[in-house]
C-alpha positions as CSV (number, residue, x, y, z in Angstrom):
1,X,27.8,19.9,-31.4
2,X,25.3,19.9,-28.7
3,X,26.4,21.9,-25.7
4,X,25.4,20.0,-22.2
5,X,23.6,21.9,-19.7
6,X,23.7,20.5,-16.0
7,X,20.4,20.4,-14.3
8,X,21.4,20.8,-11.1
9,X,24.8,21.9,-9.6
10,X,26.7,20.2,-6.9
11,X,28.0,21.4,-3.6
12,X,31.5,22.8,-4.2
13,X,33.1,21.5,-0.2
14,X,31.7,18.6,2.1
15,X,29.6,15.6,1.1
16,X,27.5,15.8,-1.9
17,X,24.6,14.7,0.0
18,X,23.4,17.8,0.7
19,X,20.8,20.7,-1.3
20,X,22.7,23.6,-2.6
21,X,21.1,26.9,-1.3
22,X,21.8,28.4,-4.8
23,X,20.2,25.8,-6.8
24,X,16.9,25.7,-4.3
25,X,16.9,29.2,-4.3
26,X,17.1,29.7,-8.0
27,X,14.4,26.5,-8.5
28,X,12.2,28.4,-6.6
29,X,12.1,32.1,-8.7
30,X,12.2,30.1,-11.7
31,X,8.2,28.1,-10.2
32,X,6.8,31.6,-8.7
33,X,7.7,33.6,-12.1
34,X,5.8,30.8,-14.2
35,X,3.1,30.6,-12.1
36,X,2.4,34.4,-11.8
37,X,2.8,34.5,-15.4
38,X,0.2,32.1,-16.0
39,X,-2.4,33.6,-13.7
40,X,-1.9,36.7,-15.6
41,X,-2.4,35.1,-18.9
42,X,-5.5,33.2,-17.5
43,X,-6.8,35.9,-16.1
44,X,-6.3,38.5,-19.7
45,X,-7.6,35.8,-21.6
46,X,-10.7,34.7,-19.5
47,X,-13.9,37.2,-20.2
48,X,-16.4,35.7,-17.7
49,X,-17.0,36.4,-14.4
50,X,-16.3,34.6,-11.4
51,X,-20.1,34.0,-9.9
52,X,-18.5,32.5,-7.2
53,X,-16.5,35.2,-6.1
54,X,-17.4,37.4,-3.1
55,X,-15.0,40.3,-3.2
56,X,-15.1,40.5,0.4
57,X,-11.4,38.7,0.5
58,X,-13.0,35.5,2.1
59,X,-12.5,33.4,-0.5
60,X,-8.3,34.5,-0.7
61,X,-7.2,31.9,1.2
62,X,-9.0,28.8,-1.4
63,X,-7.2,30.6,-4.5
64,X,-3.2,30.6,-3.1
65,X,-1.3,28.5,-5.1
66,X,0.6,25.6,-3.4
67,X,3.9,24.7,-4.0
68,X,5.0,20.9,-4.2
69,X,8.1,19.6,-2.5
70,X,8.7,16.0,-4.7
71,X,10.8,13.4,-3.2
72,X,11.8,10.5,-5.2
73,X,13.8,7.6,-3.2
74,X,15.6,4.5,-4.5
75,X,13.9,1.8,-2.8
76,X,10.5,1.5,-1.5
77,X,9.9,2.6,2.4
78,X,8.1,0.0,4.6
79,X,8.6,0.5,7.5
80,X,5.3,1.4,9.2
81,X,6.5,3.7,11.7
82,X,7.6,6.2,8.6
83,X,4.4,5.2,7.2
84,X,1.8,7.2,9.4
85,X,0.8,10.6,9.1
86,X,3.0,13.1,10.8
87,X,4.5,16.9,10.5
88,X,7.6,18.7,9.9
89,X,8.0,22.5,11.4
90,X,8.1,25.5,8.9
91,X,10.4,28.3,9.2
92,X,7.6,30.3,7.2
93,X,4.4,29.0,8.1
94,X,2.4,29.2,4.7
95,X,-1.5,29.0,6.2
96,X,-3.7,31.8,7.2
97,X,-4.0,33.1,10.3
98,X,-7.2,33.7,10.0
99,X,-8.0,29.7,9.0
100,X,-11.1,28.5,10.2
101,X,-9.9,24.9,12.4
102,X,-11.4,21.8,13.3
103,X,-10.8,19.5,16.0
104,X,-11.1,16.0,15.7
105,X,-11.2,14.1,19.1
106,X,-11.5,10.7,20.9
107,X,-14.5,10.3,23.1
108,X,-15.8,11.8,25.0
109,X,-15.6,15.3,23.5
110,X,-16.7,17.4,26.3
111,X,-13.1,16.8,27.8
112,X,-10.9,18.6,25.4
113,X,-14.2,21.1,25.1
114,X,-13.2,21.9,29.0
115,X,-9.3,22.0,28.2
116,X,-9.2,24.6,25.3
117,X,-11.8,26.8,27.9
118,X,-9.2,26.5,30.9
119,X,-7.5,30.0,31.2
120,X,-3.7,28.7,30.8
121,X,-4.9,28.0,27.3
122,X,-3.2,30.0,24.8
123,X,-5.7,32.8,23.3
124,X,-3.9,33.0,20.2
125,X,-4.4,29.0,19.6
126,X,-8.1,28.9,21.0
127,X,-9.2,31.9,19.1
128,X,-8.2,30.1,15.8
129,X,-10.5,26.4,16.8
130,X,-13.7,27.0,15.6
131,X,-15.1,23.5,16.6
132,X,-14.3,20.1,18.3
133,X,-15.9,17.2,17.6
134,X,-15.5,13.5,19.3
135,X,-14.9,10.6,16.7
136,X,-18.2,8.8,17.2
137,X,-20.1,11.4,16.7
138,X,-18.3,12.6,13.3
139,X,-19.1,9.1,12.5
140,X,-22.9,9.0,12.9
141,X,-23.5,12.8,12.0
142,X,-21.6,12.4,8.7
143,X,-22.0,9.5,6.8
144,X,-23.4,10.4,3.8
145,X,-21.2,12.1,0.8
146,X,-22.4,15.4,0.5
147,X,-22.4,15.7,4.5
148,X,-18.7,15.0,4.3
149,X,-18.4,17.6,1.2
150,X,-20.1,20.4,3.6
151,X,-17.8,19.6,5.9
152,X,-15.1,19.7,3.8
153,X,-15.6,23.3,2.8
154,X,-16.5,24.7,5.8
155,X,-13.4,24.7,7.8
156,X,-10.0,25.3,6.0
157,X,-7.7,23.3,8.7
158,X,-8.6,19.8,10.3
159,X,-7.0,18.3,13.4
160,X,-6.9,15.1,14.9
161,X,-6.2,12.8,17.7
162,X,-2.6,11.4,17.4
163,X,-4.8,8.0,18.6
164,X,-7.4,8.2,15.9
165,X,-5.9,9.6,13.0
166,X,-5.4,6.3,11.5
167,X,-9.5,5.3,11.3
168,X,-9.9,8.8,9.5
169,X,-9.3,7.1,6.3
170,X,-12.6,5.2,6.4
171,X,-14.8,7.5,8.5
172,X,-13.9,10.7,6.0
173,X,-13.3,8.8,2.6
174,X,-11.6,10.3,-0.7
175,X,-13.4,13.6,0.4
176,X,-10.3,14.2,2.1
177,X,-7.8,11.7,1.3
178,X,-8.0,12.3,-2.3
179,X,-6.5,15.2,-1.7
180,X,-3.8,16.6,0.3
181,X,-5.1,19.9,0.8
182,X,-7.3,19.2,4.0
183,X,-6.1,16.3,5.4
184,X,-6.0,16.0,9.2
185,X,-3.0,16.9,11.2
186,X,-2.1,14.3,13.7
187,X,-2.0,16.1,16.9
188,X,-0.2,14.9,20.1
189,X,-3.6,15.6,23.0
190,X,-2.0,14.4,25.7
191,X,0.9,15.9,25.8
192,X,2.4,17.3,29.5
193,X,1.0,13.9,31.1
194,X,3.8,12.2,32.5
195,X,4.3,8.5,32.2
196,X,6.0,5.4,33.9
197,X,7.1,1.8,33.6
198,X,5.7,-1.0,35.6
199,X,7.8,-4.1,36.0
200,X,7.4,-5.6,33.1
201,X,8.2,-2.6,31.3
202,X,4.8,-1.4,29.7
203,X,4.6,2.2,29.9
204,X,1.7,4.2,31.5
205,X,0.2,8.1,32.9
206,X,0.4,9.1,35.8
207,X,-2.7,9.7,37.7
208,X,-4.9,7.9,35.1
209,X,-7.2,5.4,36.2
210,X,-8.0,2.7,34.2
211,X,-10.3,3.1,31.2
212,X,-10.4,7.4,31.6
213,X,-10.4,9.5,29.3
214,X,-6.4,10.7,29.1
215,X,-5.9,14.6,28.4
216,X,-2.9,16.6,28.3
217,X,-1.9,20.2,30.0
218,X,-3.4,23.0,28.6
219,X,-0.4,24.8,28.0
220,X,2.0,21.7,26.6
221,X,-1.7,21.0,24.0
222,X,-1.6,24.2,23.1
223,X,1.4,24.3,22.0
224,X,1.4,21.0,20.2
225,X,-1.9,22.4,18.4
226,X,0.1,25.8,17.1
227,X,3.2,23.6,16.3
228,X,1.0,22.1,14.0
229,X,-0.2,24.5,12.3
230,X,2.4,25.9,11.6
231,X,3.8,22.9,10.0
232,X,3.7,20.4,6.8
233,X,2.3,17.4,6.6
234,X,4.1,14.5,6.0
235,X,2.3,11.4,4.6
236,X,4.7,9.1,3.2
237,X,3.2,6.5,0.5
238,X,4.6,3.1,0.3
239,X,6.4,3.8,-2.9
240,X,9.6,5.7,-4.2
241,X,7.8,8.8,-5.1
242,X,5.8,11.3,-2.1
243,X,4.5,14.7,-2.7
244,X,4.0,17.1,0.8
245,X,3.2,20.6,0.3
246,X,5.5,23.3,1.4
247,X,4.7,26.8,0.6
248,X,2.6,28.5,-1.7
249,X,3.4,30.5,-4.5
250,X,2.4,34.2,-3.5
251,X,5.5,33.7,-0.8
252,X,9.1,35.0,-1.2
253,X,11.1,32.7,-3.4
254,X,13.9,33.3,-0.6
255,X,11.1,32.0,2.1
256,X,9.8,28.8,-0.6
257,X,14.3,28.0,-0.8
258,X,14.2,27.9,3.1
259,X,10.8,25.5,3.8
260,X,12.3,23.4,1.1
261,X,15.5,23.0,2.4
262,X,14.1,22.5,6.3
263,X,11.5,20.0,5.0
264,X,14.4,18.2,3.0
265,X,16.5,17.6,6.0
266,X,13.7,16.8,8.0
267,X,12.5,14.1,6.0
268,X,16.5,12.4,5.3
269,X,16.8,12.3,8.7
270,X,13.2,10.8,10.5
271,X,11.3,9.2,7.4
272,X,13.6,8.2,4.4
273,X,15.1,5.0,5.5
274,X,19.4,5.1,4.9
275,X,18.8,8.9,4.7
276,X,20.2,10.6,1.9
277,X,21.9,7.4,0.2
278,X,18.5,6.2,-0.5
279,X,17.2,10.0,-1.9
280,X,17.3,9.8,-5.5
281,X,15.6,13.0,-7.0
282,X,14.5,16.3,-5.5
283,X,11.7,18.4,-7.2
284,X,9.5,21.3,-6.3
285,X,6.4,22.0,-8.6
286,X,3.0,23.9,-8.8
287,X,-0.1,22.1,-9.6
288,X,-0.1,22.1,-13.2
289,X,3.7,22.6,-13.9
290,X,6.7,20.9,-15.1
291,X,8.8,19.7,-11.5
292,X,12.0,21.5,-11.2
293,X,15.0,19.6,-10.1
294,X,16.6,20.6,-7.1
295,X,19.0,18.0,-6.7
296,X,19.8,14.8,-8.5
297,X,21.6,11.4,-7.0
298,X,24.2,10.5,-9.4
299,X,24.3,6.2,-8.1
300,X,21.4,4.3,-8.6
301,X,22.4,2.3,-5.7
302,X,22.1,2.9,-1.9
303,X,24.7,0.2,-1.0
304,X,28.1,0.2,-2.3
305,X,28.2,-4.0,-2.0
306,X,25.3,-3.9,-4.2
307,X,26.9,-2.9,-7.5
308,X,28.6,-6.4,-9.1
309,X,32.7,-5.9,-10.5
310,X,31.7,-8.3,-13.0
311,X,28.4,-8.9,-15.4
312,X,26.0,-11.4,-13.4
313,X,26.0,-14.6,-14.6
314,X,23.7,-17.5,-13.1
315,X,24.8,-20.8,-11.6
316,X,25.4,-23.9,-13.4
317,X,24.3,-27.1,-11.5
318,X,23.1,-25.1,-8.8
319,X,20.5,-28.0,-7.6
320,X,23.4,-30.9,-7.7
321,X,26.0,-28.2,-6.2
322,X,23.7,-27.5,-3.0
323,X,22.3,-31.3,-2.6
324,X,26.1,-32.2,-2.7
325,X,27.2,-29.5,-0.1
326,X,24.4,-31.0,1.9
327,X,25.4,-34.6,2.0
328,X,29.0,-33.4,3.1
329,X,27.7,-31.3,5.9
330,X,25.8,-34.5,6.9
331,X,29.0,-36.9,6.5
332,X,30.8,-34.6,8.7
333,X,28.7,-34.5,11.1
334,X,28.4,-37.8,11.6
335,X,32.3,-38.4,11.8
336,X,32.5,-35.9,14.8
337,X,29.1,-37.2,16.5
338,X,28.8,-40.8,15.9
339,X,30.7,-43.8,17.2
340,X,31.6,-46.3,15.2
341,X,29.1,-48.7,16.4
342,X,26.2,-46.1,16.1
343,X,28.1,-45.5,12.3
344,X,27.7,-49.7,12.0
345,X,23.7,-49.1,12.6
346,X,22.6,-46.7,10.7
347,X,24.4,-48.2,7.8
348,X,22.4,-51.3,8.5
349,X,19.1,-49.5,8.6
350,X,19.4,-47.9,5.3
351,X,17.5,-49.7,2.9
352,X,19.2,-51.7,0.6
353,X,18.3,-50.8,-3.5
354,X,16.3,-53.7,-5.0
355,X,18.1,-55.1,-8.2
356,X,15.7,-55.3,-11.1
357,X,15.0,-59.2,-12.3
358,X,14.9,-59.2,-16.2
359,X,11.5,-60.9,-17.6
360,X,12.1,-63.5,-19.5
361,X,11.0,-63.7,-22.8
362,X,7.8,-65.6,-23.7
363,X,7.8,-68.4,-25.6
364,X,6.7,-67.8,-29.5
365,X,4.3,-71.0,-30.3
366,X,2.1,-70.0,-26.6
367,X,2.0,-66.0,-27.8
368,X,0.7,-67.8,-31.3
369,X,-2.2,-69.9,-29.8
370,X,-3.0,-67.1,-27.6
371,X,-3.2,-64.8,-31.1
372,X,-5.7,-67.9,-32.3
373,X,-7.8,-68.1,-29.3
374,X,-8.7,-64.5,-28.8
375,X,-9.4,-63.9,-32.3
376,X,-12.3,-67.6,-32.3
377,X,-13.6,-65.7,-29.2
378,X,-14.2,-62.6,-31.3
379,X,-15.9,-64.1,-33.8
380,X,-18.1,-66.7,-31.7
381,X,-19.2,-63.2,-29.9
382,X,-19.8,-61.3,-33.5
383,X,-22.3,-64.6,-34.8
384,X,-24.2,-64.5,-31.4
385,X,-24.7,-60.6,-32.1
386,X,-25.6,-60.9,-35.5
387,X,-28.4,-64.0,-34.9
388,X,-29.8,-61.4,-31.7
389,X,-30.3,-58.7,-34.1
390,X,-32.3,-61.1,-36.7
391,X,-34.6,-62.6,-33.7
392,X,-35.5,-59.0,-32.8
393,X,-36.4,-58.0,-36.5
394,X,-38.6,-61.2,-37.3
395,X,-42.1,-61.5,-36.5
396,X,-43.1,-62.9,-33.2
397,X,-44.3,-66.7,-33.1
398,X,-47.6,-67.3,-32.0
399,X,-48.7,-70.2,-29.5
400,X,-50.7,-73.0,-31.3
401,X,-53.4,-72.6,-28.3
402,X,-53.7,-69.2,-28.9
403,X,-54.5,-69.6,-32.5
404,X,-57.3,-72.9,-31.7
405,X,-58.9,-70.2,-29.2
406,X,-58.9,-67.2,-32.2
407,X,-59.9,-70.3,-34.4
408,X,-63.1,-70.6,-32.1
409,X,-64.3,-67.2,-31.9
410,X,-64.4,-67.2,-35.3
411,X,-66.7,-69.8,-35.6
412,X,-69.2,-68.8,-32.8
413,X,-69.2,-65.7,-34.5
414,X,-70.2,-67.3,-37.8
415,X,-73.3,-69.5,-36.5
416,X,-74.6,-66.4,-34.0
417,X,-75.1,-64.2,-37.1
């Protein structure tokens, strides 16, 4: 006999809708000792040298190994709100600190330029931004493909405009989108401007005039900026299956166990529509690994009133049933409504069914003569064909003058010679 093995194991008190710490904890040593047992393998059995390499350590950060947080849901998510691009904070941010950043702005670009150089500005966020660039002009300097691939490579962390990050999809292309590596960060850049409602409700800044530029506080930006980079990105497809990367695998197993877990709850309780009842797998994987379960949903359903006590079984009569419910509704209706004399009219209007008046049959002898006449006709119209198609295949008849004039010719001819 076959001995069952549980994949994952349940929480021993409260609701089962939860991760257990063990089971995350031992999902993730179980990913970090495959994966650093690959590398090692890869790297006894390959011969050739990296050409690529530099050696100088600049290259470190492009060869960590992410680690894949795999959330599979029950339904489909679409609602568009959980749809767009946002971020989730990380007890152990897994980027660089030395990772080279770029800024993706609205126009113009000489505004947030000026707000990263004010003094309030946080050094240790600034330092980190190596450029800002407005949105028109990342459209007309970078249109081609291997422009984009440049640009791709030479910054490691992109951010953008909480107001533009949408039209990135277009104006960078699968460059970036067909990975998650590098996509852009939304980024909240006017943050610390205060707003209000007018009378009709409609919500706008303070101190803004009407078609300027709006930028936030140099202190509240800055913070939004390092809150981002310090966090995971959170893209949410419309389907029951999203992939958002959470650590990488030179980290402590301990530190994967806890972005996992903060990431998890996270995503229950902003993005996944019904929360937890509508989570129906867990994973975490490397790039070219199996995906490790970290917790599994033992109903298929996320409503209770959705599972059936009894086999489904479709309606019988289901057009005559709802066309009969109908003309009740209506009878009723008129019974409480109506008068008797308004009942007395509309009765009267309805058209009345007209009764069908039986042919009567024809008499024999005239169907008979009928029968005679149409078949004569037939055959009057058959001798008139055939007598058309002689006259057009006998010679034509030549006019008696005609023939005393040839008659003369001949003759003149005759004497002349």
């Amino acid at each position: 006999m076959t001995k069952e093995i549980a994949l994952t194991t349940k929480v021993q008190q409260g609701t089962p809708y939860q991760l257990d710490p063990n089971q995350t904890l031992k999902a993730a040593q179980a990913l970090v000792s495959h994966i650093q047992k690959e590398q090692k393998r890869l790297e006894s059995a390959s011969e050739k040298k990296d050409l690529l390499a530099t050696g100088d350590g600049e290259d470190e950060a492009h060869e960590k190994v992410p680690v894949w947080l795999i959330l599979g849901t029950k339904k489909f998510i679409q609602d568009q709100k959980r749809l767009k691009p946002s971020k989730i904070a990380l007890p152990h941010p897994f980027g660089s600190p030395d990772a080279r950043v770029c800024l993706i702005t609205v126009d113009p670009q000489r505004a947030f330029k000026n707000l990263i150089a004010e003094p309030t500005f946080p050094a240790s966020v600034s330092s980190r931004i190596s450029r800002v660039i407005g949105i028109s002009k990342l459209k007309a300097k970078y249109k081609s493909y291997e422009s984009r691939r440049q640009l791709f490579a030479e910054y490691d962390v992109f951010l953008a405009d909480e107001r533009i990050v949408t039209f990135l999809v277009a104006t960078l292309g699968k460059i970036f989108y067909g990975t998650t590596a590098k996509k852009p960060l939304p980024v909240n850049l006017t943050a610390g401007v205060k707003t209000q409602k007018d009378e009709n409700g409609k919500k706008s800044k303070v101190g803004v005039k009407k078609g300027e530029t709006v930028v936030g506080t140099p202190e509240a930006v800055g913070k939004e900026i390092g809150a981002a980079l310090n966090a995971a990105l959170v893209h949410i497809s419309p389907s029951v299956s999203t992939a958002i990367r959470v650590a990488t695998a030179d980290m402590a197993p301990k530190d994967i166990a806890e972005n996992v877990e903060a990431v998890v709850e996270g995503l229950t309780a902003k993005f996944v529509s019904k929360g937890w009842r509508n989570v129906r797998s867990v994973h975490i994987k490397g790039p070219n690994t199996m995906a490790l379960p970290v917790w599994l949903a033992e109903e298929l359903w996320v409503e209770d009133a959705d599972v059936l006590e009894e086999k489904w079984k479709p309606k019988e009569f289901v057009r005559e049933e709802g066309l009969s419910k109908k003309k009740r509704k209506w009878e009723e209706w008129e019974d409480e409504m109506l008068d008797d004399d308004e009942k007395v009219l509309i009765r009267e209007r309805k058209p009345k069914k007209s009764k069908k008046v039986k042919k009567p049959e024809a008499d024999k002898a005239v169907v008979d003569d009928l029968a005679k006449e149409t078949a004569s006709r037939k055959q009057k119209l058959k001798e008139q064909k055939t007598e058309a198609l002689k006259a057009i295949e006998a010679p034509p008849i030549k006019a008696p003058e005609v023939i005393e004039k040839k008659k003369k010719s001949k003759k003149r001819q005759a004497v002349a010679a």
